[in-house]
C-alpha positions as CSV (number, residue, x, y, z in Angstrom):
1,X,-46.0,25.7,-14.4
2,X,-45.6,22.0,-13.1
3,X,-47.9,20.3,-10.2
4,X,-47.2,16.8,-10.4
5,X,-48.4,14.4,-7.3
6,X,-45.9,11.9,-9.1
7,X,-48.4,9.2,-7.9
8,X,-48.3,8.0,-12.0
9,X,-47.3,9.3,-15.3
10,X,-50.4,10.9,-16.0
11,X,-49.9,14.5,-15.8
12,X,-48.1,15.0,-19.1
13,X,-44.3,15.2,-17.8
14,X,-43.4,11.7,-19.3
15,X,-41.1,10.7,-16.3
16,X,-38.8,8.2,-17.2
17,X,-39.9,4.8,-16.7
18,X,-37.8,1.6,-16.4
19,X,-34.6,0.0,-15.9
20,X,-31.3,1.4,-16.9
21,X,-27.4,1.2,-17.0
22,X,-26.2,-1.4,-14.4
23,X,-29.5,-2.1,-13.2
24,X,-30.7,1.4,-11.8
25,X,-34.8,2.0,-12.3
26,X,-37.3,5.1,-12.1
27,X,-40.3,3.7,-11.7
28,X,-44.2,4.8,-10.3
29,X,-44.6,2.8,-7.1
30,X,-47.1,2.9,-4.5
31,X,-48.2,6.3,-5.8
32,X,-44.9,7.6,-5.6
33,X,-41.8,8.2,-8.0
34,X,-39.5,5.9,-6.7
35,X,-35.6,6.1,-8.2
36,X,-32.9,3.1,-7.2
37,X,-29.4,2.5,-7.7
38,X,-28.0,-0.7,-7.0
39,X,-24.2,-0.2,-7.1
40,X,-21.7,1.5,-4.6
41,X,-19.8,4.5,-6.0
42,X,-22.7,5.6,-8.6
43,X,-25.7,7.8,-9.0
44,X,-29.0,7.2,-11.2
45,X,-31.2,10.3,-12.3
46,X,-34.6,10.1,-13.6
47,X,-35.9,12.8,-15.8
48,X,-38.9,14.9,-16.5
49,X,-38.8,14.4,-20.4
50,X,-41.2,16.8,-21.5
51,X,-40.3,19.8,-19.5
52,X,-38.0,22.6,-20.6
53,X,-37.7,25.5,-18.2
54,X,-35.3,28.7,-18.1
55,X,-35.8,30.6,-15.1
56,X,-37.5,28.9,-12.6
57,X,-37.9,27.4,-9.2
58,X,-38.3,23.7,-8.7
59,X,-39.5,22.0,-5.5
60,X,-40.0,18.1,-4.5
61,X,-40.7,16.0,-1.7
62,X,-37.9,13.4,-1.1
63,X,-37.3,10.5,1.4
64,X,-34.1,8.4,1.0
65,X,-34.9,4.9,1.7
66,X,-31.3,3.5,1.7
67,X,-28.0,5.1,0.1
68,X,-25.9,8.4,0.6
69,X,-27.8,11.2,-1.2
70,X,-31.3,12.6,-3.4
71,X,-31.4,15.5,-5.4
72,X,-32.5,17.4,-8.2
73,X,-31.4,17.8,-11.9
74,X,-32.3,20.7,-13.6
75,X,-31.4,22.6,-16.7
76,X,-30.8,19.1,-18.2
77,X,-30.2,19.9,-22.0
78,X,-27.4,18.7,-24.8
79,X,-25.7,16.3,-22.8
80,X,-25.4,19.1,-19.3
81,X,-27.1,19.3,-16.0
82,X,-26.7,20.6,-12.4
83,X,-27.0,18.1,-10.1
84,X,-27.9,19.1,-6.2
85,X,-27.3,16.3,-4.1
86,X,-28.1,16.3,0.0
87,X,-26.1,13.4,2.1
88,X,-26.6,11.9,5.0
89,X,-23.4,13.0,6.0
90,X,-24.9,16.5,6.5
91,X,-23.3,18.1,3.3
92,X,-24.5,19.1,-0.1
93,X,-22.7,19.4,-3.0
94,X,-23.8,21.2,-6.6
95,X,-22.2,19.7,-9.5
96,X,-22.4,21.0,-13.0
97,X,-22.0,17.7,-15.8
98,X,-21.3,18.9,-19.5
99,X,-19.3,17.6,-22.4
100,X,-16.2,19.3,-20.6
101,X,-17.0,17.8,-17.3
102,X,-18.1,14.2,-17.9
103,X,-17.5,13.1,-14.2
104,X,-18.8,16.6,-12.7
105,X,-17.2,19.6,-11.8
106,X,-18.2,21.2,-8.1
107,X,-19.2,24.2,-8.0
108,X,-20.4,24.7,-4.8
109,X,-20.3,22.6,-1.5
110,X,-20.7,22.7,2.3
111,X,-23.3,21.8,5.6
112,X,-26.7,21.0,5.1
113,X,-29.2,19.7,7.5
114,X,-28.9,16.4,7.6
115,X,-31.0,13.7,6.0
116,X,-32.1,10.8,7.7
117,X,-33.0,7.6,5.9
118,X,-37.3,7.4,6.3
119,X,-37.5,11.3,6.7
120,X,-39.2,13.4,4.4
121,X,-37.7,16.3,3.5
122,X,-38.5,19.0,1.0
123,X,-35.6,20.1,-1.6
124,X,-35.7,23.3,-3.8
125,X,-33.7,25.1,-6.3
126,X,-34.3,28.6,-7.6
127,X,-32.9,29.4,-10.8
128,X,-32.8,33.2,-12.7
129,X,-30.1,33.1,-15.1
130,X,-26.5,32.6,-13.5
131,X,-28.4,33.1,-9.8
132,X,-29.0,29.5,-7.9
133,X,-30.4,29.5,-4.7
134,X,-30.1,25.9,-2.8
135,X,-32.9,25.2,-0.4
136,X,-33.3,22.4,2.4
137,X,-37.1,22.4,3.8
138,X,-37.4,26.0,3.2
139,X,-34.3,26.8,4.4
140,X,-31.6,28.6,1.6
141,X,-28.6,26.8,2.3
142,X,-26.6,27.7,-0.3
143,X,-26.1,30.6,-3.5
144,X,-24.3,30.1,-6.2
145,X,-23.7,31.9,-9.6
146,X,-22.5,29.8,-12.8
147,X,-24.5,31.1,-16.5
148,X,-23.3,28.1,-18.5
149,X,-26.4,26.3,-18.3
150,X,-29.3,27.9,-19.1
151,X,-32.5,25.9,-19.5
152,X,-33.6,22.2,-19.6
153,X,-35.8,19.7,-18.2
154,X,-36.1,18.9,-14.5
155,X,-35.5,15.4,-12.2
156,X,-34.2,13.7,-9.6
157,X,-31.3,11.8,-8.3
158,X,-30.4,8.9,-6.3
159,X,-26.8,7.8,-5.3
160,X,-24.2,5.7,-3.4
161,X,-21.0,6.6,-1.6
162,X,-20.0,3.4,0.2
163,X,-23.7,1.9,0.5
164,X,-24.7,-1.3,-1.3
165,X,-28.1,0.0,-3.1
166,X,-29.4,3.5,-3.3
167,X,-33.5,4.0,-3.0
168,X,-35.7,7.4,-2.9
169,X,-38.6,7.8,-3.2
170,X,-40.4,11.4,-4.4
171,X,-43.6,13.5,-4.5
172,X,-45.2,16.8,-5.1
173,X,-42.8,17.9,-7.8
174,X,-43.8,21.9,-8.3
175,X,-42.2,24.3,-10.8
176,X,-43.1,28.2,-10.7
177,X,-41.6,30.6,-12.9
């Protein structure tokens, strides 16, 4: 359904583009889709505008420059998302954002491998209604069930524990239904 290089904005997706709330950016850069966040204690996400998927799995190609953690939104819809987010620290952590949960509410949490700043790593999540699978280079780290979110676009994440500026950079963005 999706097979986007994310080299440019020229497959259709309409990526956001630009700079946003305290100085975060998505931007196309050096043929890849680079997303930044300049303060500690925050997290930027840069959407896929024109995609809307229900069941689905989405794949991407991340390496984390500088910060704490990358992921992937999805189901992104009427002010709610999933977040999944991979630290350095070796953890992840799937957050679900609505208008009940404004600052996130964890849903599920635990080891991941963990990510190196200048690796490349490939992140996934399969979605089929309430059924998420978390993946970490191939590797399902994670299931979870929660049905309250049940289609929207797809994107990615960049954030900041303690660090002073957040960078990652993505590719190869792939949805199959």
């Amino acid at each position: 359904m999706l097979n986007d290089p994310l080299a440019d904005n020229s497959q259709g997706h309409t990526w956001l583009e630009g700079t946003y709330k305290q100085g975060s950016t998505c931007s196309f850069t050096n043929g890849v889709y680079q997303a930044t966040q300049p303060n500690p204690g925050y997290f930027h996400t840069c959407m896929a505008q024109a995609t809307d998927y229900s069941n689905f799995a989405v794949e991407v190609q991340m390496t984390l420059a500088s910060g704490d953690y990358a992921g992937i939104v999805f189901r992104n819809a009427n002010s709610s998302s999933y977040l999944f987010s991979v630290f350095t620290t070796g953890q992840y952590m799937l957050q679900l954002f609505d208008p009940s949960h404004s600052t996130g509410m964890t849903l599920s949490q635990g080891p991941a491998p963990p990510i190196s700043l200048g690796q490349s790593y490939t992140l996934a999540v399969g979605a089929e209604f309430g059924n998420i699978g978390l993946y970490v280079n191939q590797q399902k780290i994670a299931s979870v069930t929660d049905p309250t979110l049940t289609h929207g676009q797809i994107g990615v994440l960049v954030g900041n524990v303690n660090s002073s500026s957040a960078v990652a950079l993505f590719s190869n963005a792939k949805v199959w239904a």
